[in-house]
C-alpha positions, 0 to 999 in steps of 0.5 A: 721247581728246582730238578736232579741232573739226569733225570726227566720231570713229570708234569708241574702245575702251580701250588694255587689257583692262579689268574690267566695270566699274572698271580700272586702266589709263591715262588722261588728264586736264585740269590747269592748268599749274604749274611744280611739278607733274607731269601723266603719263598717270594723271591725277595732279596730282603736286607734290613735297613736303617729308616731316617724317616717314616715309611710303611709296610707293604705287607700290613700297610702300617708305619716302619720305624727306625731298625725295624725294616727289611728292603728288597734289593731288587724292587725296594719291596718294604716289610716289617721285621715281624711281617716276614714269615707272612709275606705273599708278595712276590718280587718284581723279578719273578714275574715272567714266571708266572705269566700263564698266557703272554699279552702284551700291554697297550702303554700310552704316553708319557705324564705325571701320575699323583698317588700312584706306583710303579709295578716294578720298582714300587716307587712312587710315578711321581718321581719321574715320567710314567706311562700306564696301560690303556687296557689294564691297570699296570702303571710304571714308570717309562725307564721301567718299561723294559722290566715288565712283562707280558701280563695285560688282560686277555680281551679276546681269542686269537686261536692260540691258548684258547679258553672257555672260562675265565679265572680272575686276572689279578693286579697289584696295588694302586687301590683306593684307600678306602678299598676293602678285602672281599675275604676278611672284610678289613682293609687292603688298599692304601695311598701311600705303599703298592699294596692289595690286589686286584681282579680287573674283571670283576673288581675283586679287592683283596689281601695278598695273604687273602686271595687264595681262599677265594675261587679262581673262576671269575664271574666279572662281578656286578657289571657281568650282564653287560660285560662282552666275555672275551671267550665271544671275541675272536680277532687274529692281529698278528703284527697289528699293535694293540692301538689297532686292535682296540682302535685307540687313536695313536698320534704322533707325539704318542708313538714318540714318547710312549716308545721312550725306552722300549727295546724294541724300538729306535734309541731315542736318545735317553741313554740312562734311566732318570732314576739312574741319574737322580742316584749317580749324581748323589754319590759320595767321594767313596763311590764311583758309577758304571754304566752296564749293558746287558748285551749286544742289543743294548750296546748298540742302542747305548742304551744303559743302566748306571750302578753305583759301588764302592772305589774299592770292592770285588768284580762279584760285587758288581756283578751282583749290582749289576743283576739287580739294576737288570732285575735278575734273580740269578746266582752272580756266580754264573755271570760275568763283566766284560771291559768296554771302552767308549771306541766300541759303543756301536761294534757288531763284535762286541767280545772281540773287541772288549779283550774278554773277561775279568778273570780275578775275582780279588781284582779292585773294580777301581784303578786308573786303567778300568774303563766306566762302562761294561758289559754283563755276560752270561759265563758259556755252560755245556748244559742247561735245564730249560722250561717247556709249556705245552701251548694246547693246556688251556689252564695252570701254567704247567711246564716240563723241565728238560735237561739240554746238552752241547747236542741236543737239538730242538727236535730232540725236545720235542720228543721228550716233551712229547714221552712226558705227556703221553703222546710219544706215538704222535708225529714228531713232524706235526710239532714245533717248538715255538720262541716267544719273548715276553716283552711289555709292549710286543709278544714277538713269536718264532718257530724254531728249526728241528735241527737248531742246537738248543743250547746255541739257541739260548747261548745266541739270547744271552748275548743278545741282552741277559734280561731277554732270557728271563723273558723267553719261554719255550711253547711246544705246540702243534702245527695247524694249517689255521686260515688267515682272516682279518676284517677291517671296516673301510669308510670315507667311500662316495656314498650310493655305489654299487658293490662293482663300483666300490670295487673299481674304486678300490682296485684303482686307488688301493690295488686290492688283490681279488683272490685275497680281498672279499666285500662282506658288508656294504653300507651304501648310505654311508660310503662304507665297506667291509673288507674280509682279508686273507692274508695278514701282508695284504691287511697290513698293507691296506692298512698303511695305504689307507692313511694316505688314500683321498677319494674325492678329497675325502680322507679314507679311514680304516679300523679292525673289527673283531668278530663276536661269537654269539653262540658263546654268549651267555643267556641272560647277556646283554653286553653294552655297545658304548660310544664316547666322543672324545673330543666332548666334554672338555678331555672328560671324554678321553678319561671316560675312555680309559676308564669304560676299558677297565671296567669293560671288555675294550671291545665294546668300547668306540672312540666316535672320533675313530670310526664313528658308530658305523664300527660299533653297529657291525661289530654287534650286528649279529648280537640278539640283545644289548644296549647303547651308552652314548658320552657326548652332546645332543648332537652325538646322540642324533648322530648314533642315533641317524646311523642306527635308524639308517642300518637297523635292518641290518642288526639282529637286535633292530632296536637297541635302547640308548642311555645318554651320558652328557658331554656337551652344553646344553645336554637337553635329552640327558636332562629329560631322561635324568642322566643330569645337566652335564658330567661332573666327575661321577665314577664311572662305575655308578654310571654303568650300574645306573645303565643297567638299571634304568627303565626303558621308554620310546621316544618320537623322531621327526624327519625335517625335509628341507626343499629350497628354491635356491638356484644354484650356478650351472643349467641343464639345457638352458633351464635353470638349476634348483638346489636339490631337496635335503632330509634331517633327522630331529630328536629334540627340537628345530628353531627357526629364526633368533635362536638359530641366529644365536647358535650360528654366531656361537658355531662360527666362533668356535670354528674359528678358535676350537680349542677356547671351547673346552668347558660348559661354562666358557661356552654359555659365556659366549652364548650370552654375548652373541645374544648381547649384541643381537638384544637391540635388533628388531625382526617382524618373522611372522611376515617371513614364513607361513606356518601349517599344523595339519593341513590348517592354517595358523596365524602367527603372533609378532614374534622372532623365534619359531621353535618346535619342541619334542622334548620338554627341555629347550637351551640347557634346561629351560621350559619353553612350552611351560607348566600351566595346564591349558585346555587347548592343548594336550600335556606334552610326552616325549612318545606322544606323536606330537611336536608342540609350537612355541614362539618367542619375541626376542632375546630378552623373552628368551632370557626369561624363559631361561631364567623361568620368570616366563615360558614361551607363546604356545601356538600349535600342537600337531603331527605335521606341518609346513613351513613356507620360507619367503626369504632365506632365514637361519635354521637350527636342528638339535643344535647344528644351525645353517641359513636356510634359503627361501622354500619349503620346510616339512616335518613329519614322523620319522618311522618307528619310535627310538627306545630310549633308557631312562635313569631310575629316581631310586635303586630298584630291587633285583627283577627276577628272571632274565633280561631277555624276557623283560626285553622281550615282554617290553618290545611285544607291548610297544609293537602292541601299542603301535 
């Protein structure tokens, strides 16, 4: 890319096809001249090396032994000699060159990764603590943070840099040994070396050398029905980190750790890298080590890297060590170590005070009077070549190179920019030249003055940190007058308000500004609003009060709800809302988190446990067709379920159907529908193919009102007070009596000691020891209720359990109502409109139906049914027990019939024509049928 003094490039696209953002293709970078290196095309700064052990090629995979490998100075990239010539990989150092759209990374905390790399260094994670990115599939280690860059997946249109279509978004490394090049067909993975890359839309595996033959439109691959494409998503942030955006739940010892070594955060004391560390301390008597900081910013965090070179070597050779623990591929020659003593570590002044520069470059770096610490400086120039990309091109990362001088001014670019691409008639005063520091975790943009000097400008980063200056790029872009909007969903309100009372709560507590804030949504039933937010200052700062606001004693919680474009969607579409309790599943549920964001667009993924299914709901309330995944217990699919029923008016699509995926103990519904027993590690990949191909069914709801005769503390004009009537929601099934008793004992237990209720197994232990203790204990049920099954009478047998079965599955899998054929009664069906009414007699007679050496004691099967309570008695619904005091219990149908998706026994063969028609074909039948 390199351009004659004086003159004015045209326009410059890229070679190859490229991602939106990072690509694998060629590139060229700058290196000092040394007789034992090789400088290709891929910025690799390849020396030969002498191997002690085996190691292998990161080009061919294969072993490398003895003489026969070249390393890499800068990212320890590893080849063998007759790989060379055929090396496509480029070095971590380019890699800010080829970011087409900047997207900064959503870096989680701190762990141990097994068999993974490190995107920038290469090296094993396992060699120091390493951090990955919950969108994407970047993994580095934490002292490696500040060398990468802004190159995550783009998830949504914020109104710059927009795009109709998607290229593919390639990543490199960290594939399964058993991955396979979609070109040659041979294989490209590896768990041993950071090879193959990667599309992580459509889960394209290729070669490095294999990739340009195929296509740069992404198509998202198998999963693309049910993909959310991120040209439909339209969410402006701002300042908003990407925690916020995506609602991922940040905690304290997060923030803490995962901003170990970020610059752009607080020092937090970790002042060398542990790399660094590990390497300085295994010097010999030969070698000494300096600290180097790269500028102003990293003098005053102390924040340092460690170099290692001979006692006796020339400054320029620390300086070239210098640029490569900084990742720069620069000449050494235009660069520069300044002394620096201890007393200075946190000046503001740095030059004046270090006595400037070293000026001989025959000067032994060792002698009694060098300080250990120094300071990497770019030597000043009077001109520059700089890149400017146009912000309005929607592909390539096309760029003008424009010479700068002691003279030129920001205004000056701007107007050569504009010569070259043809538009030198336009306003010079409509646009800016934007700054944008393409940093890992933060893409901070700044609009630069018409009349700054833009040579200052640039001579201003480099003081502040040389790296930083490989990370800035240069956008001309037209100024527009955008309008601010920002959604956020607001809950934890006093249910059944008016919007006025909402809005004097809101006033009071919040001090929300009327000409900024808008309702655009209320949800009355749930104590919720939707807030349309027109500045960004004012959602910022709601979204600070909100986390120490308590209305009533209720915590108030707030998440950024993205808008979706339904306009933009394809037509055979059907994007997936999925849910997933995290808390479920012994932690299964934070990992199935991490991986439905990679295989999916994170906008359609919902922590339960940050939002609840309020936030899903709307976000896809204007969306015609698309299914629901719910991970979690029975008990999370009646609360998606409840929420659903509640504000289905609400929704284009009324009546989404929802698979199952089981987190909990007894995981009933799932086990009905063949979504198994419980989650066992199955790839999540499978799990969505089986959504997308399983059948759909109806399934019946009831609804259990709850009158009780109970009176509770206070009157009303001398007249006693009674409890007043509750209404539940019941998808499997209702146990009155020992079985409520038994999943009350467990629920109080696992109050008191949350954190030992983290497998199926110790849970069934307990569920096995409160029975123990309850197998001695005789009660006579038959003579505390009174049973009705359609306004008749039924007598029932001496038993200590009622149970009322919607689903043929009862306590984790038993058959209560049992196979036998009966001719008093119908075959149970989970869309029948019936309940059928079983009794048991004890703990012992609920183990053997457990067991299936008996079935239960068949009493009734009907649509309605009354239950008298003569005194107050244990009551379980779908796993939540209570006691239930004396009164009246009625079941009955609970309105229209919840659609449901049933895995399929085998593959089916691929339907012709869309998903809508089938969908539409299936709701006109079952409307027919009702």
């Amino acid at each position: 890319m390199a351009e004659s003094r004086g003159s004015f490039p045209r326009l410059r696209e890229p070679q190859d096809g490229g991602s939106p953002n990072s690509s694998p293709g060629s590139g060229r970078g700058k290196s000092a001249a040394s007789g034992h290196r090789r400088h290709l095309g891929h910025g690799h700064r390849l020396r030969k090396v002498t191997l002690t052990k085996p190691t292998f090629c990161q080009h061919c995979t294969d072993f490398i032994w003895g003489l026969g490998g070249f390393q890499c100075d800068l990212c320890n990239f590893m080849c063998h000699e007759k790989c060379l010539r055929n090396v496509k990989t480029l070095c971590s150092c380019l890699a800010p060159n080829l970011v087409k759209i900047p997207v900064a990374h959503c870096l989680g905390f701190p762990a141990q990764y097994k068999k993974k790399f490190c995107a920038v260094c290469r090296r094993q994670l396992e060699e120091s603590p390493a951090t990955r990115c919950e969108v994407c599939e970047l993994h580095i280690h934490v002292d490696c943070g500040p060398f990468a860059c802004s190159d995550c997946r783009r998830c949504h249109q914020d109104g710059h840099y927009d795009r109709e279509s998607y290229h593919h978004h390639w990543r490199e490394g960290n594939l399964s040994s058993g991955a396979r090049c979609d070109v040659c067909k041979k294989s490209c993975g590896s768990s041993e070396v950071l090879s193959g890359i990667r599309c992580e839309w459509c889960g394209t595996t290729v070669h490095a050398d294999c990739y340009s033959s195929l296509t740069p439109e992404c198509n998202f691959g198998r999963l693309q029905n049910m993909i959310l494409p991120p040209n439909c998503v339209r969410v402006c942030v701002r300042n908003f980190s990407k925690f916020h955006c995506f609602r991922i739940s940040e905690n304290s010892q997060m923030e803490q750790v995962a901003n170990c070594g970020d610059d752009d955060n607080v020092d937090t004391g970790n002042h060398a890298s542990h790399k660094d560390t590990q390497s300085a301390s295994s010097t010999d008597s030969g070698k000494q080590t300096l600290k180097i900081f790269d500028g102003d910013d990293t003098v005053k965090r102390n924040q340092f890297r460690l170099i290692t070179v001979p006692r006796i070597s020339k400054i320029e050779e620390a300086v070239e060590a210098a640029l490569r623990a900084y990742y720069i591929p620069d000449d050494p020659q235009e660069y520069e170590l300044q002394t620096f003593t201890q007393d200075t570590v946190y000046s503001d002044d740095i030059i004046n005070r270090n006595g400037g520069s070293i000026e001989s470059k025959n000067l032994s770096v060792f002698r009694d009077t060098i300080p250990e610490a120094w300071v990497l400086r770019a030597k000043p120039r009077d001109y520059e070549v700089i890149k400017i990309y146009p912000g309005w091109l929607k592909f390539g990362v096309a760029y003008i190179s424009i010479p700068i001088n002691i003279e030129t001014t920001v205004k000056a670019v701007i107007q050569e920019v504009l010569v070259q691409l043809g538009r030198q008639d336009e306003n010079i005063e409509e646009f800016g030249l934007v700054e944008v520091l393409m940093g890992c975790k933060q893409v901070p943009c700044v609009l630069l003055s018409q009349l700054e000097l833009m040579l200052d400008r640039l001579q201003d980063i480099k003081k502040i940190s040389v790296r930083q200056m490989n990370q800035t790029r240069f956008y001309i872009k037209k100024k527009e007058n955008s309008v601010e909007q920002l959604n956020l969903l607001l809950m934890g309100l006093p249910p059944q308000l008016s919007q006025d009372q909402y809005l004097s709560l809101l006033r009071s507590h919040l001090e929300i500004k009327g000409d900024l804030v808008s309702f655009s949504y209320v949800y009355i039933d749930q104590g919720a609003v939707v807030l349309e937010i027109s500045s960004f200052a004012e959602a910022e700062r709601i979204y600070a009060l909100v986390k120490d606001t308590s209305i009533n004693d209720k915590q108030l919680t707030t998440v950024i709800i993205p808008i979706i474009e339904v306009t933009q969607l394809p037509p055979d579409s059907y994007p997936l809302l999925l849910f997933v309790n995290s808390k479920s599943g012994a932690l299964k549920g934070r990992e199935l988190l991490y991986s439905f964001r990679k295989l999916l667009n994170p906008h359609q993924v919902f922590d339960l446990s940050n939002g609840g299914p309020l936030s899903g709901l709307h976000t896809f309330r204007k969306v015609p067709f698309f299914r629901i995944l719910v991970c979690g217990g029975d008990g999370t699919v009646g609360w998606v379920l409840g929420v659903l029923e509640e504000i289905r008016h609400k929704l284009t699509c009324q009546v989404p159907p929802v698979a199952v995926l089981p987190l909990g103990t007894g995981n009933d519904l799932a086990r009905v529908l063949r979504w198994g027993p419980g989650y066992s590690g199955e790839d999540p990949f499978s799990i969505l193919v089986a959504v997308d191909e399983a059948e759909e069914v109806l399934m019946d709801r009831w609804t259990i009102l709850l009158d009780s005769q109970e009176v509770i503390d206070g009157t009303e004009n001398g007249v006693p007070e009674l409890e007043p009537p509750k209404i539940v929601q019941m998808n499997n099934y209702c146990g009155i009596g020992i079985d409520a008793e038994l999943s009350l004992d467990f629920h109080q237990a696992r109050e008191e000691d949350p954190d030992k209720f983290n497998s199926r197994f110790h849970n069934k232990g307990v569920y096995v020891k409160v029975g123990l203790q309850k197998i001695s204990h005789t009660r006579s049920l038959h003579k505390d209720l009174k049973l009705q099954v359609d306004d008749r009478e039924v007598e029932l047998p001496n038993i200590e359990g009622l149970i009322f079965l919607n689903i043929p599955s009862w306590g984790s899998g038993a058959d209560l109502w049992g196979s036998d054929s009966d001719g008093r009664f119908d075959k149970p069906q989970i869309d029948d409109g019936m309940l059928e009414v079983v009794g048991v007699t004890g703990v012992v007679h609920m183990g053997q139906v457990q067991s299936g050496l008996r079935s239960g004691i068949r009493i009734a099967q009907g649509t309605y049914f009354h239950v008298t309570l003569l005194k107050s008695i244990p009551v379980q619904v779908d796993g939540e027990p209570w006691i239930q005091s004396a009164g009246h219990i009625i079941i009955s149908a609970a309105g229209p019939k919840v659609h449901m998706l049933k895995k399929c026994k085998q593959k089916q063969k691929k339907q012709t024509g869309s998903l809508k028609d089938a969908r539409a074909e299936s709701l006109t039948n079952s409307e027919m049928g009702n």
